[in-house]
N, C-alpha and C positions, 0 to 999 in steps of 0.2 A: 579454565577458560573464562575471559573475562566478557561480561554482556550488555551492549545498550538494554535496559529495558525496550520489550516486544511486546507491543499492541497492535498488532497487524487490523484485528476485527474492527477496533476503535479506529484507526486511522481509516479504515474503507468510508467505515457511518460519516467521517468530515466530508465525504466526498459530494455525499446527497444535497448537504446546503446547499452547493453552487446551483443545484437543478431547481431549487425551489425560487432562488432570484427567476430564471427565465421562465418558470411557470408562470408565477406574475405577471412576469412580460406577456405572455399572451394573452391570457386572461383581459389584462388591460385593453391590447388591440382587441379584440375579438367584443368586448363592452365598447370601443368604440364605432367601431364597423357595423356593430349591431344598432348603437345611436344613430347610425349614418344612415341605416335605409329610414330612419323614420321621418328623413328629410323628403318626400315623395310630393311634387306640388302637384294637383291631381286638375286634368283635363277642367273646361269650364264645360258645364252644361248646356251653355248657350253660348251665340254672339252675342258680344256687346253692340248696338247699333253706333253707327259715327255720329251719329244725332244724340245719343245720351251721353258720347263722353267728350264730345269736339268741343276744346277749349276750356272744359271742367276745372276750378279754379277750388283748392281745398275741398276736395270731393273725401266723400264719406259713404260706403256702400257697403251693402251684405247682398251675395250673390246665391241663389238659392238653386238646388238641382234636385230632382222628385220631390219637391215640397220641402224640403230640410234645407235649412241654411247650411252652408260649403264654405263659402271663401271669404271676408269681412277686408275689405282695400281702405289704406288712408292714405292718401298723398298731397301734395300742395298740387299738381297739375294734373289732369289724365287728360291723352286727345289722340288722336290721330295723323302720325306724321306721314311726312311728302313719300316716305320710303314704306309706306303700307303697312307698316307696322304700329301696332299699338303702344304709347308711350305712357307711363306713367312717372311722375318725377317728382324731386323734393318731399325728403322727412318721408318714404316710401315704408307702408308696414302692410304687409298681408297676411291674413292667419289664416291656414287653414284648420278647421273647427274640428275637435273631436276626433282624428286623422288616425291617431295612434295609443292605444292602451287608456282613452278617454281622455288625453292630452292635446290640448292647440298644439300645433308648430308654428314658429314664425317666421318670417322671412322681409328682412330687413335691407334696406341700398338706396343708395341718389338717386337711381334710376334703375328701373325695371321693362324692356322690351318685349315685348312678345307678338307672335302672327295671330290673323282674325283666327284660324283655324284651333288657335290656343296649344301646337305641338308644340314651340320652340321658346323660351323664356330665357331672356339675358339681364344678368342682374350686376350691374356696376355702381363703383365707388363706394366704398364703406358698405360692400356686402356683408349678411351675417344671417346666418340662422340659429335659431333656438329650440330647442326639443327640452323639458327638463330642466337638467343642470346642466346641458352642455350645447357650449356656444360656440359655432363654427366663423371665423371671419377670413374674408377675402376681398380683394378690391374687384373682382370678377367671378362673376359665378355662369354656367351654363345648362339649361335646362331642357332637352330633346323629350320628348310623351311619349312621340313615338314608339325609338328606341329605348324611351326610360330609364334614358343615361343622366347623369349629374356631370360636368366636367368643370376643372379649371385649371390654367395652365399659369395663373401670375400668380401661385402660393398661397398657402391656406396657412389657418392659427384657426386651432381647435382646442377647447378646455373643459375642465367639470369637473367636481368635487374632488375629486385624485387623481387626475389624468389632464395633462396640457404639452400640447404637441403643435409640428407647421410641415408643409411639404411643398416643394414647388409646382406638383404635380397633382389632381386626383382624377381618377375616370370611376366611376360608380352606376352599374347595372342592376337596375331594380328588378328588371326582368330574369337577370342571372344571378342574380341577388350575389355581387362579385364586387368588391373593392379595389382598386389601383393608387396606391401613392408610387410616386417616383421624384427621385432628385430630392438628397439635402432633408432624408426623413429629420424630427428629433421628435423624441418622446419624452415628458417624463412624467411619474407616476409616484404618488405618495400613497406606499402601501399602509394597508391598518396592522401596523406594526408599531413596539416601542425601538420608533427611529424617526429622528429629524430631517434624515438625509432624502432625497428625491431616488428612485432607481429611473435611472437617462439609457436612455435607447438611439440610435443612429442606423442608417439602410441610407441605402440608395432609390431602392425595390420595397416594395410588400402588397403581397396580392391576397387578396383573401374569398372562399367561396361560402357566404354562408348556410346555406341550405347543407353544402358537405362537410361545413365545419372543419376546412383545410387551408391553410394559411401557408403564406412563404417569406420572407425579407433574403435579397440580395445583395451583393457589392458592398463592402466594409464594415459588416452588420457589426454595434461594438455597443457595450453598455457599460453602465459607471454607477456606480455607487458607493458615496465619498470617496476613500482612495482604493477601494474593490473596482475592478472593470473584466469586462472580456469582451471578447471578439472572433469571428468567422465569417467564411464567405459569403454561405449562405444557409438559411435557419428555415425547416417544416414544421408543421405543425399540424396535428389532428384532431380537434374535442369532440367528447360524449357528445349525445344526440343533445344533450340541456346546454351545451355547452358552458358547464358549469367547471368540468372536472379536464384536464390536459389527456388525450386518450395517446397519442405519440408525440415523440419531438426529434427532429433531426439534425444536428450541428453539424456542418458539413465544412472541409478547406480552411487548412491553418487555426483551429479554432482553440482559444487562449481563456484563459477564465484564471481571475488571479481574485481572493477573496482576503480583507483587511478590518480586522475589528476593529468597532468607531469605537473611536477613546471616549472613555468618560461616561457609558449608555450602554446597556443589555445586547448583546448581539441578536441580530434578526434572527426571526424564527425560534426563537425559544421554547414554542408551544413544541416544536419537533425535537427538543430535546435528547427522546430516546433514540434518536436518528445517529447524532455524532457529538463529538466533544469538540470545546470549544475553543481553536486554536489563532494563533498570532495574524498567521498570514497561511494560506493556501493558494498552490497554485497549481493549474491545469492545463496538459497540452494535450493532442490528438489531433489528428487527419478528418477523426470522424467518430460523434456520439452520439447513440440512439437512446431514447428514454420511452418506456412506457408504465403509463399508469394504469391503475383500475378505474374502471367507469362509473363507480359509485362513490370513491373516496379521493381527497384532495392528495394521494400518497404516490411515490412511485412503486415501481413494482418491478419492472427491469431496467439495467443500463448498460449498453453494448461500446465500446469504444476502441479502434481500431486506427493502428497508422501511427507509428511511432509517439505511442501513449507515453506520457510522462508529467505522473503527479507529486507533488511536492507538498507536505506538510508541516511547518515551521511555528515552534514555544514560542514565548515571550523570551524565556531565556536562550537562545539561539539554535536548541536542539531541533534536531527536524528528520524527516520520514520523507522517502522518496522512493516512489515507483515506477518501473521502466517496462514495457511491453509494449509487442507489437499489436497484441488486441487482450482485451480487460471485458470482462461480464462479470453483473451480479445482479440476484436478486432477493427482493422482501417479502416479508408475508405483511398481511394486513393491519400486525398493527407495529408494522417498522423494523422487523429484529429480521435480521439477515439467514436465509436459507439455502442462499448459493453463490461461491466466486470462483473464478474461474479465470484465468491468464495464460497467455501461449507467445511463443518464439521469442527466445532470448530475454527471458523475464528476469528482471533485476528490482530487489529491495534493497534499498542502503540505507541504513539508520547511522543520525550521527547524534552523539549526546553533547554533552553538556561541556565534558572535557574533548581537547581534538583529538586523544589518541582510541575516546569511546565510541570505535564505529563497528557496525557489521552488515553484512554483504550478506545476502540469500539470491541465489542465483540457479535456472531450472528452465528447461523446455515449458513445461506445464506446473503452473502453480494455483491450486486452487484450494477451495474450502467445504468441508462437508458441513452443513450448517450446524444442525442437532449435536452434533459430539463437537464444534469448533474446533475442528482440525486441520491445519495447512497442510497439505501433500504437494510436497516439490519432487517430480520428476525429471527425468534427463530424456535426450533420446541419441540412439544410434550410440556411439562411443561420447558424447556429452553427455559427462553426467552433472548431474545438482550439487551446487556446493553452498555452506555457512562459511564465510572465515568473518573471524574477532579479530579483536586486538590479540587472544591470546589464543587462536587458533584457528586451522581449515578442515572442513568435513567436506568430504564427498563420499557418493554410493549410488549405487541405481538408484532407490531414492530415498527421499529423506520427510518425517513426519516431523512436525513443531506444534504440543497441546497448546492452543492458545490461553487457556484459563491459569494455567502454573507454569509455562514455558520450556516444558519437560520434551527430549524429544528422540525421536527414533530415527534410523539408517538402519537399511537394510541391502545385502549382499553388494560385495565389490568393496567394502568400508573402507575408505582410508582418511586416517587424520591424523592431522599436523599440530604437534603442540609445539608455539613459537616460543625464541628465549628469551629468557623469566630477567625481569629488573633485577637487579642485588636486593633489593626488600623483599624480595618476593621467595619464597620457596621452590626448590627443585620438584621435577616431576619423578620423583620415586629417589631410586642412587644412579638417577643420569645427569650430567651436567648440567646448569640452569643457562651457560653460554654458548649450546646449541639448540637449535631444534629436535625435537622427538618425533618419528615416523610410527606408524601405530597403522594397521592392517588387521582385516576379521570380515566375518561372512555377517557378523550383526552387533549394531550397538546401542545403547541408551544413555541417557542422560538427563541427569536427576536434578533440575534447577535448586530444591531444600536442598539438596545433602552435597549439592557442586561434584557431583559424581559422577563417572563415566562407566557403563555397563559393556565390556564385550565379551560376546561370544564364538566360540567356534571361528577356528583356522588361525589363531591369531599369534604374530608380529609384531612384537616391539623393537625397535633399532634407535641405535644413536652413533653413528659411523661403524665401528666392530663391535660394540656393545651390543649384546642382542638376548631378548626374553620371549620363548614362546610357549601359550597355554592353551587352555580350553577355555577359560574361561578368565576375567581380568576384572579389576576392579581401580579404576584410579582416582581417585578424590582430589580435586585440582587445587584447593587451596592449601589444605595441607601437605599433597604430596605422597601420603599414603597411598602404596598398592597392595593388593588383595587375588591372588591367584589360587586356582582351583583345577582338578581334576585331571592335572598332568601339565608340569612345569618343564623347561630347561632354560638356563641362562649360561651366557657368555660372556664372560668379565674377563675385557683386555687389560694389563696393567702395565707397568711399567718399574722396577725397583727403584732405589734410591740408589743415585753414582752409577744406573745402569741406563743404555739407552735404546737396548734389545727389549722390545713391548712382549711380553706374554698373556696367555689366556690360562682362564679357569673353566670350567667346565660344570654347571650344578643341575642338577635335574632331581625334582619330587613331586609328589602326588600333589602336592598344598605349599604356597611362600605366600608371606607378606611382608611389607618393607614398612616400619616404624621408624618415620622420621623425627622423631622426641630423642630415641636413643643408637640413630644412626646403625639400627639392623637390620638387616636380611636375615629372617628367618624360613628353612627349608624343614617341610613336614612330610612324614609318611612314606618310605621306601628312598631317601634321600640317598644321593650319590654324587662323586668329583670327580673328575681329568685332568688332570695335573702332570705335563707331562709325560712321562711311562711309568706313571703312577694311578691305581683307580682304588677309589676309597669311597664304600655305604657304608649308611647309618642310620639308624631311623629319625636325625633331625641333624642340619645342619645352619648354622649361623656362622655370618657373614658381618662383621665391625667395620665398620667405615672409620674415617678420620672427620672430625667435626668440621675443622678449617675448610677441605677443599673434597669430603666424601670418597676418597680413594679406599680401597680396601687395604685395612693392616692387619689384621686378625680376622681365619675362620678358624670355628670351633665345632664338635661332631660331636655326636653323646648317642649312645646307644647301640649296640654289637656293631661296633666299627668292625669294616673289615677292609684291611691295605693290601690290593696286590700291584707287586712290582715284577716282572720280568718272571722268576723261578720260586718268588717268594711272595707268600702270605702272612699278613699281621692280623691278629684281632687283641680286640680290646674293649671297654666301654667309653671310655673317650680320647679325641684327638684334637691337637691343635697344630696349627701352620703360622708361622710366620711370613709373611708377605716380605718384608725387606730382607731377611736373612736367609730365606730360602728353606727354614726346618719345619719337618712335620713330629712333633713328640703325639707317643701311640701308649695313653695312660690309662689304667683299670685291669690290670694284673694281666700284661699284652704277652702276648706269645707269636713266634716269630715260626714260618713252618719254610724250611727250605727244604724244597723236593730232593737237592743233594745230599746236605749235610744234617738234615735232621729239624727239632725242635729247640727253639733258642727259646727263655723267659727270662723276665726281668720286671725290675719296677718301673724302668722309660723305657721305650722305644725309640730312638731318635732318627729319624728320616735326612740325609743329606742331598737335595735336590741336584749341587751344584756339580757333585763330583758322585753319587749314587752310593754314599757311604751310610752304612747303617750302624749307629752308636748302641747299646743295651748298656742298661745301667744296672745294677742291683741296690734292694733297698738299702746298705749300706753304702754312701757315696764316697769312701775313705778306699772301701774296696774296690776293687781292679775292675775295669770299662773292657768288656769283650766289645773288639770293633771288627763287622763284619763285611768286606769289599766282594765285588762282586765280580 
């Protein structure tokens, strides 16, 4: 049986990269949103009188509230307009002092409005706030005390140290300490990675609750990173209480994740290394992925995915891994190494190599992975059962085990498999033709990727149209072609003579056979016996000669207290030979012929005439006269 190499466990670990891009992705929002409440312009402690600011021309003030300076205004105009509101305009800066983590914020625009009551602040034209590193701009901005909302609906551009993004939309609740972008998100964020590339974000939607540390993006959620992107409907999200660590994440509707190694640069995330290996292209479909992590470590821990799952894994050199389910789980321990996988309904692995005709198919109800012992366990259900087919064969059986560490693997009750037919370079499976298929049946089997060897056991069936072998116990080495039979044999060799067109059968049964493909023999061990016929003939070993050219049987030969019964008569002897084209059996080792009629016949030969039931005796001198005995 020929095999792609199988790294099942290795191809799951590619899978976790994708999850570590959208980890970032929140992470990033969530540093944003958290920069955002620290835009809070905070109530004045006083009126301003219309007598201190009416017609103020380059004003410069620090506004004080219980004795501490608060607010510091600079503008070219501050007064009081016809529409009762307070105006201040040109080259407008306000700080408010000391607001946040012992940092000013600023708050920058042409023009700044607000009511005597000091609830409502509108800030136009070349709007912008500063916290830090990160600078909000908008040509409008809106500012409620009351409600302690921030809004703006003519688009924002926000940026800082690795994070720069615009939305057409924000509504911001300080009181629900609650985020709103909507319309025309982009994101993009330069992680502390060896990577030049930006990871770009798009939504429509994204609502964020800080205090719950729960986050959403809607409507054509899609991210990019150089030529790596994905996409979904819509995306949850949960952080630890620090919001440090990603605590859930939820992909949800059509969601596509396609991952492309930047040429020429280390692929992201390297430090996660033990996570997966590092392939060409990866890609990922599903209905619906769940992720969670642990609350103390930047790592995942579970991933749930559901809704006509289909992930693909692709070399440099075009060979590729691809998984198909209806729903996919697994998870990690702490420091990254896989402890659980788990796959249900209609689960399909295809691996395709390097060559086109190097593919294989694992196919199973349930297919999953016992961590500790890395073990695949493919099961079937109801009358579907699990099957492997190769290039150079198909397994099925109730179900079927695959070691992932040596690629060794087990089937157990129902067994049946298909060995397909063999190229002309290739070797035959046993002395069956290599221009059919071989059927092969048994209650259990193994298979030995060092030794390319197949194990069965108990109830077992070999066929190849009439050709048929059954034992207890089998052994077949697929490159070679050697078989190996134990514990009680029988075989069925249909043939056909030469100038004849009427097919006959042989008949072999012993304790022990094995088939040496070096010198084209079947050899039959321990209580050995034939059917030939109306002929039956033990021995304690029987061998079978095939023809080099095309493996037909020409010669069997018997050794040891042969014994021939025919019809009234009995031969013994210590050895016997048949002729396959000619139809004779000679009965050699000082044979004695016993007819219940006539008596005791001996001689030097025995000779058997199948065609006409003539039996030749010879004596050691062949000058002397041939007693020929008809029956």
């Amino acid at each position: 049986m020929r095999k792609v190499g199988f790294h099942f466990a290795k191809v799951l670990r590619l899978f976790i990269g994708v999850f570590l891009l959208v980890i970032l992705v929140i992470v990033a929002i969530n540093f944003i949103s958290h920069s955002k409440k620290q835009l809070k312009i905070p109530m004045q402690s006083k009126a301003i009188s219309q007598k201190k600011i009416e017609k103020k021309e380059r004003i410069e003030h620090v506004e004080d509230k219980g004795g501490k300076r608060n607010r510091h205004i600079q503008a070219d105009r501050h007064y009081l307009g016809k529409d009762g509101l307070y105006h201040v305009e040109g080259n407008v800066k306000i700080v408010f002092l000391k607001k946040k983590d012992g940092q000013d914020v600023f708050l920058y625009g042409d023009e700044i409005v607000y009511d005597k009551e000091g609830s409502h602040f509108l800030v136009r034209g070349q709007a912008r706030i500063e916290f830090k590193d990160l600078r909000v701009k908008s040509s409008f901005l809106e500012y409620d005390t009351r409600e302690e909302v921030i809004k703006s609906d003519e688009g924002i551009n926000f940026s800082s140290r690795r994070v720069t993004g615009s939305a057409q939309h924000v509504v911001y609740s300080l009181k629900k300490a609650k985020i709103e972008l909507l319309e025309n998100i982009r994101l993009q964020l330069w992680p502390n990675l060896d990577t030049s590339l930006p990871l770009e974000i798009q939504a429509d939607k994204f609502d964020y609750l800080r205090k719950k540390r729960h986050g959403t993006l809607e409507g054509g959620v899609l991210i990019f990173h150089g030529d790596s992107c994905g996409m979904a409907d819509f995306m949850e999200f949960d952080l630890v209480s620090t919001g440090e660590q990603i605590k859930s994440l939820l992909l949800k509707g059509n969601v596509r994740l396609s991952l492309i190694a930047e040429e020429g640069k280390k692929e992201p995330f390297q430090k996660q290394a033990s996570l997966f290996l590092y392939n060409k292209k990866r890609d990922f479909k599903a209905d619906e992925i769940f992720i969670k992590g642990f609350w103390d470590l930047p790592q995942i821990q579970n991933i749930k995915a559901k809704g006509d799952c289909d992930f693909k894994f692709t070399s440099l050199s075009g060979s590729f891994t691809r998984i198909q389910a209806e729903a996919i789980e697994f998870g990690l321990n702490r420091e990254g190494k896989f402890r659980e996988f788990h796959s249900n309904k209609n689960v399909r692995i295809f691996e395709q190599g390097e060559r086109a005709e190097s593919q294989r198919i694992i196919e199973g109800e349930i297919i999953y992975i016992k961590g500790k012992k890395n073990i695949l366990m493919i099961e079937g259900k109801d009358r579907s059962k699990p099957r492997i087919l190769s290039e150079g064969s198909e397994i099925s059986a109730e179900s079927i085990i695959v070691f992932l560490d040596n690629n060794n693997l087990e089937a157990k009750e129902g067994v049946k498999l298909i060995l397909n037919p063999r190229r002309a370079s290739e070797r035959s499976v046993g002395f069956f033709s290599k221009e059919k298929p071989v059927f092969i049946t048994s209650r259990e089997m193994r298979y030995s990727e060092a030794e390319k060897r197949f194990l069965f056991s108990e109830d077992i069936k070999v066929w190849q149209g009439k050709e048929m072998l059954i034992a207890k116990e089998l052994s077949i080495y697929n490159e070679t072609g050697k078989i190996l039979c134990g514990g009680g044999v029988k075989s069925i060799l249909p043939y056909t003579r030469e100038g004849s067109q009427e097919e006959e059968k042989i008949e072999i049964s012993a304790y022990s056979m094995n088939f040496d493909p070096e010198k084209n023999l079947i050899a039959y061990q321990e209580k050995s016996s034939l059917k030939l016929k109306n002929l039956n003939m033990s021995a304690q070993s029987i061998f079978v000669h095939l023809t080099k050219e095309k493996g037909e049987m020409e010669t069997i030969v018997a050794y040891g207290k042969v014994i021939i019964n025919q019809n009234q008569l009995e031969g013994k002897g210590e050895e016997a030979r048949y002729d396959v084209n000619s139809e004779t059996l000679d009965l050699l080792g000082t044979p004695v012929i016993n007819d219940k009629k006539k008596g005791k016949i001996e001689g030097f030969k025995l000779t058997f005439y199948m065609a006409d039931g003539r039996i030749v005796v010879e004596n050691r001198d062949r000058e002397r006269s041939v007693i020929t005995v008809k029956k």
